[in-house]
C-alpha positions as CSV (number, residue, x, y, z in Angstrom):
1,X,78.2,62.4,86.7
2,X,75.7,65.2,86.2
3,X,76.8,66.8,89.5
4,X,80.7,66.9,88.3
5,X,79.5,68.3,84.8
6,X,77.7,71.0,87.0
7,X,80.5,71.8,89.6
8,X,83.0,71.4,85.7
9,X,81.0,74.1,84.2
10,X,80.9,76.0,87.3
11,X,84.5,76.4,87.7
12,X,85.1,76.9,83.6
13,X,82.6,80.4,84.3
14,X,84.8,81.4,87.2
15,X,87.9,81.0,86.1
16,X,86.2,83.0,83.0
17,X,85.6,85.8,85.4
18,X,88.5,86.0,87.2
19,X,90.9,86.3,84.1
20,X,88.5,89.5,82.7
21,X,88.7,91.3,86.3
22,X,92.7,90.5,86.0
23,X,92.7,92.3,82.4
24,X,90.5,94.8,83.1
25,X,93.0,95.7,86.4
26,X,95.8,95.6,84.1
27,X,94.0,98.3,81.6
28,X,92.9,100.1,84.6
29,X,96.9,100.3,85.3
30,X,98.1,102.1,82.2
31,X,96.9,105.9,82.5
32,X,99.5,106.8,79.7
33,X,100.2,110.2,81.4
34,X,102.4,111.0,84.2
35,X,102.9,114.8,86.1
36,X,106.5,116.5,87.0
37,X,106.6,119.7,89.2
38,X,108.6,121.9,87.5
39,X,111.7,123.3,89.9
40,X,111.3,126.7,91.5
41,X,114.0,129.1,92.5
42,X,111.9,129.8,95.9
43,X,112.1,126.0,96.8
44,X,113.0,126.0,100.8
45,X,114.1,122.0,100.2
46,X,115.4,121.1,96.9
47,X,115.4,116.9,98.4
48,X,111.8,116.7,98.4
49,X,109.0,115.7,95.7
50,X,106.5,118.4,96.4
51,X,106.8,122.3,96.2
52,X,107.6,123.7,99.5
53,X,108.1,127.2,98.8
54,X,109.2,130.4,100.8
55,X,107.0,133.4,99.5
56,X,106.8,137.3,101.2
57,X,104.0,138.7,101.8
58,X,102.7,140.4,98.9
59,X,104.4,138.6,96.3
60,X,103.3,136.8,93.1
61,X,104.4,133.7,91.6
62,X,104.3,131.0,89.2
63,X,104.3,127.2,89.9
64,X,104.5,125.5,87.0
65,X,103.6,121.4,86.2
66,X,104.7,119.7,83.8
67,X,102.3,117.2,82.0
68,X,103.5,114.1,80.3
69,X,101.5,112.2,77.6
70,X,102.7,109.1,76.4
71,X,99.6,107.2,74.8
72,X,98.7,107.7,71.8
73,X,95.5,109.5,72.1
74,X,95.1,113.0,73.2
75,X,94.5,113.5,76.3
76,X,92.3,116.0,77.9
77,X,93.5,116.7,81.8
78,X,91.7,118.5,85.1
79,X,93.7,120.6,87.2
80,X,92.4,121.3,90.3
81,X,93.9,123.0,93.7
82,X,92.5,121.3,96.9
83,X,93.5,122.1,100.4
84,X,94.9,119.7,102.9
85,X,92.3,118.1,105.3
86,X,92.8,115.0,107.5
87,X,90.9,111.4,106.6
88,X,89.5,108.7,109.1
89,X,92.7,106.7,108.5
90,X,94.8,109.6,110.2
91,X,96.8,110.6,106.9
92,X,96.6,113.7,105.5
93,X,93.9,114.1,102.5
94,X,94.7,115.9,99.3
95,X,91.3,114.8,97.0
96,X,89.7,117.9,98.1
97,X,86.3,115.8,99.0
98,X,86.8,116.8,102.7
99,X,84.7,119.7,103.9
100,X,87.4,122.8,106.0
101,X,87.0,123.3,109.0
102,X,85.9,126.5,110.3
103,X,89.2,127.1,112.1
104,X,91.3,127.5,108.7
105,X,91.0,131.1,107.6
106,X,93.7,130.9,105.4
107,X,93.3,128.2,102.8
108,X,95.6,127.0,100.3
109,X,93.0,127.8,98.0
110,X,92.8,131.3,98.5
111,X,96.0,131.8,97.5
112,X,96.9,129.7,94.6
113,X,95.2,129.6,91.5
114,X,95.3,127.5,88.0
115,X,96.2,129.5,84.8
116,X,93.5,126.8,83.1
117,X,90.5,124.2,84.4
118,X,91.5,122.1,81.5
119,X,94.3,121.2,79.2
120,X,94.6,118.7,75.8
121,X,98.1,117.6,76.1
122,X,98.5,115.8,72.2
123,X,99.7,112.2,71.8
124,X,103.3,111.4,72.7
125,X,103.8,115.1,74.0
126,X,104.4,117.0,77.1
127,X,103.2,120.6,77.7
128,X,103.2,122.9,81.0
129,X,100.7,124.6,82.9
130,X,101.0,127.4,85.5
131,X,99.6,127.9,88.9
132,X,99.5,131.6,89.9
133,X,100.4,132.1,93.7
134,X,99.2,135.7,94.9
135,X,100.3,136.2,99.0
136,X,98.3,137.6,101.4
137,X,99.7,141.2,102.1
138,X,100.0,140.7,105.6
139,X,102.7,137.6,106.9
140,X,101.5,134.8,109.1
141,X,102.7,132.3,110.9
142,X,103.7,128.7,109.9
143,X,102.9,126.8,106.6
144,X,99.3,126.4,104.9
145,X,99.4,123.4,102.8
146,X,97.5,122.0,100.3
147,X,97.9,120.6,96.4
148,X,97.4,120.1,92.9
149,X,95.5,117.7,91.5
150,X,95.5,116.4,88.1
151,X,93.3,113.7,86.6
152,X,92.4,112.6,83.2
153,X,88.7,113.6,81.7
154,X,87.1,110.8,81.0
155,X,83.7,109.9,79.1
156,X,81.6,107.6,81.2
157,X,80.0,104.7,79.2
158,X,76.2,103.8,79.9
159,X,74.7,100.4,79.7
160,X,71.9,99.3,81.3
161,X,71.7,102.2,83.6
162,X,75.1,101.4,84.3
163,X,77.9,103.7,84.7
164,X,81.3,102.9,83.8
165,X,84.3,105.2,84.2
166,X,88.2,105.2,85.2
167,X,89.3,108.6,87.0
168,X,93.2,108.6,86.9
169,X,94.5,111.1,88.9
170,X,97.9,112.8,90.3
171,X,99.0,115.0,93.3
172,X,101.6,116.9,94.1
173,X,101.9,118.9,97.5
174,X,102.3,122.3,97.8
175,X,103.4,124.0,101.4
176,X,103.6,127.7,101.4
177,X,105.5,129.8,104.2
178,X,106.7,133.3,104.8
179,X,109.7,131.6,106.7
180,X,112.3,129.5,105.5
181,X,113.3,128.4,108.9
182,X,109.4,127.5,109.8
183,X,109.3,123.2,110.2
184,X,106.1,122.2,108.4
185,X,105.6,119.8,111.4
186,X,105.0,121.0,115.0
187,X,103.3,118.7,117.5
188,X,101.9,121.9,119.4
189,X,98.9,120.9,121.2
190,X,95.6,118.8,120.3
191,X,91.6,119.6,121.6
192,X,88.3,117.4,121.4
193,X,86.2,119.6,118.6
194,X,82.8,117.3,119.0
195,X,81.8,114.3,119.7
196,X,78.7,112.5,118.6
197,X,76.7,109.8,116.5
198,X,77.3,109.6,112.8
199,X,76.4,107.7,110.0
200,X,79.7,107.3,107.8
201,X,79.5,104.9,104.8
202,X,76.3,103.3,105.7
203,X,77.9,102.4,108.9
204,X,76.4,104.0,112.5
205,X,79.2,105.3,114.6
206,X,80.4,107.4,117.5
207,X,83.1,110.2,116.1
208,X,84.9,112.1,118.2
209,X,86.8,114.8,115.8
210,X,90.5,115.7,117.2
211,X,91.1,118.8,116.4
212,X,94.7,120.4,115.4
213,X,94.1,124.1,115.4
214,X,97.9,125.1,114.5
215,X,99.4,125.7,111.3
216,X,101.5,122.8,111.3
217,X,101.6,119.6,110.0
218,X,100.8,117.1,113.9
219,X,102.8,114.2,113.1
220,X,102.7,110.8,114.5
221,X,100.5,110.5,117.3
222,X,98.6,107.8,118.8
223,X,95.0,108.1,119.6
224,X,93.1,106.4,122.1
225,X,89.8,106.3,123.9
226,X,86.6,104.3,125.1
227,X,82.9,105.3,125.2
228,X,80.7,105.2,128.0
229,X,77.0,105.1,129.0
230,X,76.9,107.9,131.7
231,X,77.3,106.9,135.4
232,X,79.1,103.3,134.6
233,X,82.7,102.7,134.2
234,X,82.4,99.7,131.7
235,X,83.4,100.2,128.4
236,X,81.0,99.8,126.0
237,X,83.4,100.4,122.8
238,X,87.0,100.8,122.8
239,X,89.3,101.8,119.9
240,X,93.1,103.0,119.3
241,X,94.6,105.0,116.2
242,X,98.3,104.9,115.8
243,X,100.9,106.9,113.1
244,X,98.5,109.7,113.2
245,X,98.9,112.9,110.9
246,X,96.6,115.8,111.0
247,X,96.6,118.3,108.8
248,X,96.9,122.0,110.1
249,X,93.5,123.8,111.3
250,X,91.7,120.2,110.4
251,X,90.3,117.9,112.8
252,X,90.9,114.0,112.4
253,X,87.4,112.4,112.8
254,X,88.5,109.1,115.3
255,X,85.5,106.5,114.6
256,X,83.9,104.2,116.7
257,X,82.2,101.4,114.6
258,X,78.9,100.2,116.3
259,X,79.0,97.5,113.4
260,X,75.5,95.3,113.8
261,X,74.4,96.8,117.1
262,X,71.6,99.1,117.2
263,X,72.6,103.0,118.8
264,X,70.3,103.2,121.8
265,X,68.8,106.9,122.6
266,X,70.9,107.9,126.3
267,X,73.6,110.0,127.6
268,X,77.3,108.6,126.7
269,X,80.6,109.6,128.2
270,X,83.8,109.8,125.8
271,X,87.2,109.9,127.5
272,X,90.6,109.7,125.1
273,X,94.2,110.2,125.3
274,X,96.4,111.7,122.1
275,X,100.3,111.1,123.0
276,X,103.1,112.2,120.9
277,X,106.8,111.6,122.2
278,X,106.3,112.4,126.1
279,X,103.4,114.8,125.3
280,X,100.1,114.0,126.1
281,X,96.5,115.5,125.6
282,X,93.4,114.3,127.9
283,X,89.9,114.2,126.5
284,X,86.6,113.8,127.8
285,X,83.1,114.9,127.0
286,X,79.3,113.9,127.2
287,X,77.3,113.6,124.0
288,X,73.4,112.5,123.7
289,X,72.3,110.0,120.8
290,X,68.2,111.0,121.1
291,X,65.6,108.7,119.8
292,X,65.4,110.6,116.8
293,X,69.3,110.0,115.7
294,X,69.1,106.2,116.7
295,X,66.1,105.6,114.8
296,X,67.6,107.4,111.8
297,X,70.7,105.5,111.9
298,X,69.8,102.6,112.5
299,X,67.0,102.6,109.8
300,X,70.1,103.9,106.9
301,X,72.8,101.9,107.9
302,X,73.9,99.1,105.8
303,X,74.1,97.0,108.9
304,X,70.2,95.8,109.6
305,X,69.5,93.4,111.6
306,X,65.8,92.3,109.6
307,X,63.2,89.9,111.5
308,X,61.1,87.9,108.7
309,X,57.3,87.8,109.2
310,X,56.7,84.1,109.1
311,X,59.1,84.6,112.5
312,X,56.4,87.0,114.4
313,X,53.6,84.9,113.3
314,X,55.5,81.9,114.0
315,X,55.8,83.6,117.3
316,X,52.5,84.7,117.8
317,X,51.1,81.0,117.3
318,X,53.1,79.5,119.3
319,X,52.3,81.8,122.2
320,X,48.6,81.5,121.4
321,X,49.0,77.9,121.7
322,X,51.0,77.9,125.0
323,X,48.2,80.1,126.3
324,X,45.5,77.3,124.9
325,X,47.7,74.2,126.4
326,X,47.9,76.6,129.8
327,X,44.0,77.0,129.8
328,X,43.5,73.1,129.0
329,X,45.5,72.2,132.2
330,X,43.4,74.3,134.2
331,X,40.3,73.2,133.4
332,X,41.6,69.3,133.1
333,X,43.1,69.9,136.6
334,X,39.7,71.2,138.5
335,X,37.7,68.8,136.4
336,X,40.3,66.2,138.2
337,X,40.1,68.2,141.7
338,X,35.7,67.8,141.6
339,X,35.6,63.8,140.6
């Protein structure tokens, strides 16, 4: 009986728990503003949700948003341009976390520009807010893409050393061209940048970083490839990406989880294969992982592999006492061999 009014009391405190996670999702749900893109006589396609403008060289502009409060609290929102970069899932990434690579010299971000950081939209109101677009004097060729982001100001909450904060957020794309005929996607060509041991998210892994050094959207390809130790053909990690979409001038980093194995210091062979359609890219390069890197990694990574002491004493005795046992034998056997 005792045991039932434990595993009773037990279930009353999780079902407890579960129905404040379910509420607090539901809050989480209701930013009470939403974000329109304003129409703009230089739109190239008038069907799609994002601004995909035609803009000379030289020219100036205004892009304008359109922001939608319908609690009833004021709400103070962060606008933010970020440039397109590509994410380890293969998608194009608009959070603007992602660092550029060196390849892009001519950033979204260098072109447009918000009119304000912030702005208090009042309750049950809309307002807009202007992005400036100032073009490059000289043309160039393709699209550079990135976006605007708009997310809510909130004030974190502190308890215990806790903190506790929602960051709703919005993004709308913006592509830029000089060409109105120019196709945002262009599966041109794909090149190994690097290869070499990471640590991503407390994880150790092997990254080889595809690079897409055209400025098009690469749509759609699939990614696959194997590492090696050098000199041996067996595989010692395999892995395959498909529905891959790179952003132009950025690299998509193609992971190779080591999971609870330890990197080993030694020379490693990649060799991969990027196909698109009937196109296809080869691969293949050496990397080292030295003692250094593998000790590093595998001392941060959230996958340890932890032997207790009482185990290498435990150990240690029990080898002491086979050594004993050994010696005992010995002597019991010449003792035997003399009588």
């Amino acid at each position: 009986m005792k045991a039932l009014k434990k595993l009773s009391y037990l279930l009353l405190i999780m079902m407890a728990f579960s129905v404040n996670i379910s509420v607090s999702h539901a809050k989480d749900l209701a930013a009470g503003f939403t974000v329109e893109g304003v129409p703009n006589e230089k739109q190239i396609d008038k069907d799609v949700g994002y601004f995909y403008l035609k803009e000379n060289p030289g020219d100036t502009d205004e892009i304008k948003v359109k922001l939608v409060n319908d609690s009833d609290k004021p709400k103070t929102l962060l606008i933010n341009i970020v440039d397109a970069n590509t994410n380890v899932n293969g998608a194009v990434d608009y959070t603007g976390g992602l660092e550029k690579h060196s390849s892009l010299k001519l950033p979204l971000t260098s072109i447009v520009k918000t009119s304000k950081k912030e702005v208090v939209v009042p309750k049950n109101s809309e307002i807009e807010t202007s992005l400036n677009v100032t073009m490059p004097t000289t043309s160039f060729a393709g699209v550079t893409v990135g976006g605007v982001v708009i997310s809510e100001k909130n004030k974190e909450t502190t308890d215990k050393n806790m903190s506790i904060g929602n960051t709703y957020s919005y993004t709308i794309a913006i592509v830029l061209s000089n060409d109105e005929n120019t196709p945002i996607k262009n599966n041109i060509s794909l090149e190994l940048d690097s290869v070499g041991a990471v640590l991503f998210d407390g994880k150790k892994m092997v990254e080889a970083d595809i690079l897409n050094k055209n400025p098009y959207i690469f749509d759609n390809a699939t990614i696959t490839g194997a590492i090696y130790a050098k000199g041996s053909t067996e595989k010692i990690i395999a892995n395959k990406k498909e529905n891959v979409v790179i952003a132009p001038y950025s690299s998509f980093p193609f992971q190779f989880d080591w999971k609870k194995d330890n990197l080993k210091p030694g020379i490693y062979r990649f060799v991969g294969k990027a196909t698109s359609g009937d196109k296809e890219w080869l691969f293949e390069d050496e990397f080292e992982i030295t003692g250094k890197q593998a000790k590093k990694f595998n001392n941060e990574s959230v996958f340890k592999i932890y032997i207790p002491a009482w185990l290498d004493w435990g150990t240690m005795v029990v080898g002491a006492l086979s050594i004993i046992g050994t010696i005992g034998l010995f002597i019991r056997k010449q003792r035997r061999a003399k009588n």
